[in-house]
N, C-alpha and C positions, 0 to 999 in steps of 0.2 A: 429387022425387028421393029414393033410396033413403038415409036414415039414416047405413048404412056408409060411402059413398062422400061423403058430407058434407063438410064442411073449414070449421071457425069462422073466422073473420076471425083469430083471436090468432093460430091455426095458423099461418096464411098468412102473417102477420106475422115469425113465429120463420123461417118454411123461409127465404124472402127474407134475413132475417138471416144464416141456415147461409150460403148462398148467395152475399153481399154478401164473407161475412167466410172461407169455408174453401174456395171452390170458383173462386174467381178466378186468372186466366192465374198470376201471380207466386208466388200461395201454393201452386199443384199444382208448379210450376217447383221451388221449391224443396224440399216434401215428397218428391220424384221425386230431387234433388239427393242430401237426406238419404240413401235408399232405395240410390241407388246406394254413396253412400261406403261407406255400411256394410257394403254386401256387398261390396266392395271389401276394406275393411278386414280382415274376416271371412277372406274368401278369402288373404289376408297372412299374417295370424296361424297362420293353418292347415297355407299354406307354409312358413312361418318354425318355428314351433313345435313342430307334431309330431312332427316327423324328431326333437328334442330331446328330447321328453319319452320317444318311444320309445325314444331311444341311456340313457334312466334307468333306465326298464325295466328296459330287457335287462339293463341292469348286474347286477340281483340273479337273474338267471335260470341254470340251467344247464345243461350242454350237452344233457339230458334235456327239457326245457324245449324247445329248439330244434328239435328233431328230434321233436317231439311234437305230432301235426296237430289236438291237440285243445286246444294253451293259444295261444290268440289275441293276448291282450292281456298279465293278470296271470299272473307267473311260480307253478307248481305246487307248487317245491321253492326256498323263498328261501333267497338264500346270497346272504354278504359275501365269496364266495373271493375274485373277480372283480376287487374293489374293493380286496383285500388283494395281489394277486396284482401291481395294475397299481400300487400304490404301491410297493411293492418293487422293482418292473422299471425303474420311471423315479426310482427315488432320487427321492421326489416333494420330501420336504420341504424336502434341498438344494439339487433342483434351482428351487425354488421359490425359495427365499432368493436363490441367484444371478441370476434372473431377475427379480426386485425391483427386487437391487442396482443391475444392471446398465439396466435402464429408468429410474429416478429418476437414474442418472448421465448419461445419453443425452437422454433427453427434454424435460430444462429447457435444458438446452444448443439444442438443434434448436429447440425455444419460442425460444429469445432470438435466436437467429442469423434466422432470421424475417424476427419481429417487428422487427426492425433493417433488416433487405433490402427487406421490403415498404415501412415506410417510407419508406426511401430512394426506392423506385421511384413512390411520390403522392407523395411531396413535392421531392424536387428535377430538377431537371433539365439532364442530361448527354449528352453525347454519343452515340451508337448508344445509346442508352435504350432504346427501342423494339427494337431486335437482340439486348439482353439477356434482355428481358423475354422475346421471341419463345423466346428458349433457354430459358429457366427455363420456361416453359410445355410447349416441347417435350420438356423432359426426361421429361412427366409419362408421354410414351408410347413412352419408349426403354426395351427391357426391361433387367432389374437385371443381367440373365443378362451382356449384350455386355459390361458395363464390371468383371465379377467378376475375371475371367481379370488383364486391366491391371492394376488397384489391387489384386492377391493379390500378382502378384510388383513393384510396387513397397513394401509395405509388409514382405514379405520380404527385402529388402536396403534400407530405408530409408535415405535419405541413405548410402547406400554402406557403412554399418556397421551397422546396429539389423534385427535379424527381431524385428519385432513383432508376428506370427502368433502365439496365444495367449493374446496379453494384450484387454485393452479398447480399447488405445491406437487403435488402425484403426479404430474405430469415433467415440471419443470426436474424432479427427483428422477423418472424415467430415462426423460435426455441426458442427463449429467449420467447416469451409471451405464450407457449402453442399450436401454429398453426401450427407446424411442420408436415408434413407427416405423418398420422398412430402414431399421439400424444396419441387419445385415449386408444390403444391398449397396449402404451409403461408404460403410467401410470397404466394400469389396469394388466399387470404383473408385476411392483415392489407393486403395495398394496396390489396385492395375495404375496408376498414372505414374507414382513414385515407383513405382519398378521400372516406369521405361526412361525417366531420369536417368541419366549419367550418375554415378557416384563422382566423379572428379570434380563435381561442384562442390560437395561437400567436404572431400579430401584436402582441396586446398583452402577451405574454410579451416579446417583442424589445422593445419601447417601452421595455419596465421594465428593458432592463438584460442580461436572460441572451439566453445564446450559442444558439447550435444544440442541447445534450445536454439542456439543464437541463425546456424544452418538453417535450421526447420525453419523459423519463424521471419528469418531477413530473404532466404532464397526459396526454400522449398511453397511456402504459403503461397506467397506472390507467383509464382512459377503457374501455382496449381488456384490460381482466378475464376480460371471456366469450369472447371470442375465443382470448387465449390460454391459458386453460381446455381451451378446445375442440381447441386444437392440442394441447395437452398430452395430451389424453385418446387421439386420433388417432394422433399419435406413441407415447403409451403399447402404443397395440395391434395397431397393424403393427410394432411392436421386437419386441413378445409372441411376435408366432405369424411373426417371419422366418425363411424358410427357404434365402435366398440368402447376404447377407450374414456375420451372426450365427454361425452354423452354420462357417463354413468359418475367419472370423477367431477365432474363439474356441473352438479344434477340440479342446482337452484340457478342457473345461468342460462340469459340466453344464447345461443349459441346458431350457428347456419345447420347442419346437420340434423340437431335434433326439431328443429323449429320449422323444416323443409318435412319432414316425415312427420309433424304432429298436423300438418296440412291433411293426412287421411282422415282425420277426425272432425275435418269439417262438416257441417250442416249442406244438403243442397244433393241433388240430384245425381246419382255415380258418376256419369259422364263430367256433372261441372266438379264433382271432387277430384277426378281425374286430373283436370285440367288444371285447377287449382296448383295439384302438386307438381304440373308441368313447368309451371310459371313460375312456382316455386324453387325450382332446379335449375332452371334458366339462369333468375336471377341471384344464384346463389355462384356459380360456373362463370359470370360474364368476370368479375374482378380477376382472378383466376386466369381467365384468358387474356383480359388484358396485361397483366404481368406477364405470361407469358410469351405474348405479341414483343413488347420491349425485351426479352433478356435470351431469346429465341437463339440467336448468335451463338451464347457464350455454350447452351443446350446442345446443341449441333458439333460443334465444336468438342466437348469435353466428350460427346460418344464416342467419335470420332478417333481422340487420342488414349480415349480406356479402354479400349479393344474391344467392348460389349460389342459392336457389333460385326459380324465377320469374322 
């Protein structure tokens, strides 16, 4: 036999091994696995991100720029007008500050009222329970549109005397009674977390002595951190960018939502209105994100344990 085509015993030894150890049903199974997330993943990021970093772009471009079939990517002639032009038009920085305000007053509220209903709904048990639940569920696919018109003109003659159009108060009323934004969804992850609690934490709370609150509020709250964390951070950023609610109760305010969409109304060429409103959106999204950057963990985590997903 020919030399080249040879094969030592050791050789034969190692391929077998390749063989034993990288080339088996489970291992190409899950190399294949890998292969696909990733392109998966890839292909997300791709969706997700570009559209973003191009609305950055453009930011410092100008209309020259646009209309110019030879700058593809990077702007020719950088300029901050764009970015100067959109914070002026949206009063950004107070309108920023009242959009703060007004979500840290909102959304620990909406948290509590919850995490209160959720576990009301695991842990005891009432009458049409089940018919409640069924509504709280079903609110999630009632649009916000149908109940705007109602609860506009009774908060405009409240209780017979008060127009609280203007103020916070319609909103702050909403959270406190259950009508909050995306309520449904908010109770329907703390009654998935408190169902997969143990009851024995509580049982031996009651042996010792305390009532119904003292359980909830000393073990069960603390327990459920990432959860409402996560509601926190949800409620944070559909308050952010509402454009049903928000917008119509609090009509003399400025606000990120409605002050990001009165950008159409700007002066200046469709392309740079366009863009305006890009800039607009950017910087309305970036705080947002940054919150979400830091509290990421606790987000992950609380799907993780409420079953939503899987």
């Amino acid at each position: 036999m020919d030399a080249s085509v040879r094969t030592s015993p050791r050789s034969g030894v190692r391929l077998e091994r390749f063989k034993s150890k990288y080339l088996k049903p489970q291992t190409l199974t899950s190399v294949l696995w890998v292969i696909v997330r990733a392109i998966i993943l890839l292909g997300l990021c791709y969706i997700i991100l570009y559209p973003f970093f191009i609305k950055i772009i453009n930011a410092f471009k100008t209309y020259s720029d646009f209309i110019d079939p030879t700058v593809r990517f990077l702007p020719k002639n950088f300029t901050l007008d764009n970015i100067k032009h959109v914070i002026n038009e949206m009063n950004y920085w107070t309108t920023l500050r009242n959009t703060v305000v007004i979500c840290l007053i909102l959304s620990p509220l909406q948290t509590l009222v919850c995490a209160v209903t959720g576990y009301g709904f695991a842990r005891f048990r009432f009458k049409l329970r089940g018919i409640c639940f069924f509504l709280v569920i079903f609110s999630l696919i009632v649009p916000s549109q149908t109940i705007l018109l109602p609860l506009y003109l009774k908060f405009k003659t409240f209780l017979g005397v008060f127009n609280l159009i203007g103020t916070p108060w319609p909103l702050v009323i909403m959270s406190l009674t259950g009508l909050g934004i995306k309520n449904g969804l908010y109770i329907f992850m703390f009654r998935q977390f408190f169902r997969n609690m143990p009851k024995e934490l509580e049982e031996a709370s009651y042996l010792d002595g305390c009532g119904t609150v003292r359980p909830f509020t000393k073990i069960m709250l603390p327990a459920a951190t990432s959860t409402m964390v996560t509601v926190f951070l949800l409620s944070l950023a559909w308050q952010w960018t509402d454009t049903v609610f928000t917008p119509r109760f609090l009509d003399d305010i400025d606000i990120m939502s409605r002050n990001v969409n009165a950008l159409m109304q700007s002066a200046g060429k469709p392309i740079e209105v366009a863009n305006y409103v890009n800039i607009g959106a950017v910087l309305a999204v970036i705080p947002i994100a940054l919150v979400y950057i830091v509290l990421q963990k606790f987000f992950v985590e609380s799907i993780d344990r409420a079953g939503i997903v899987g």
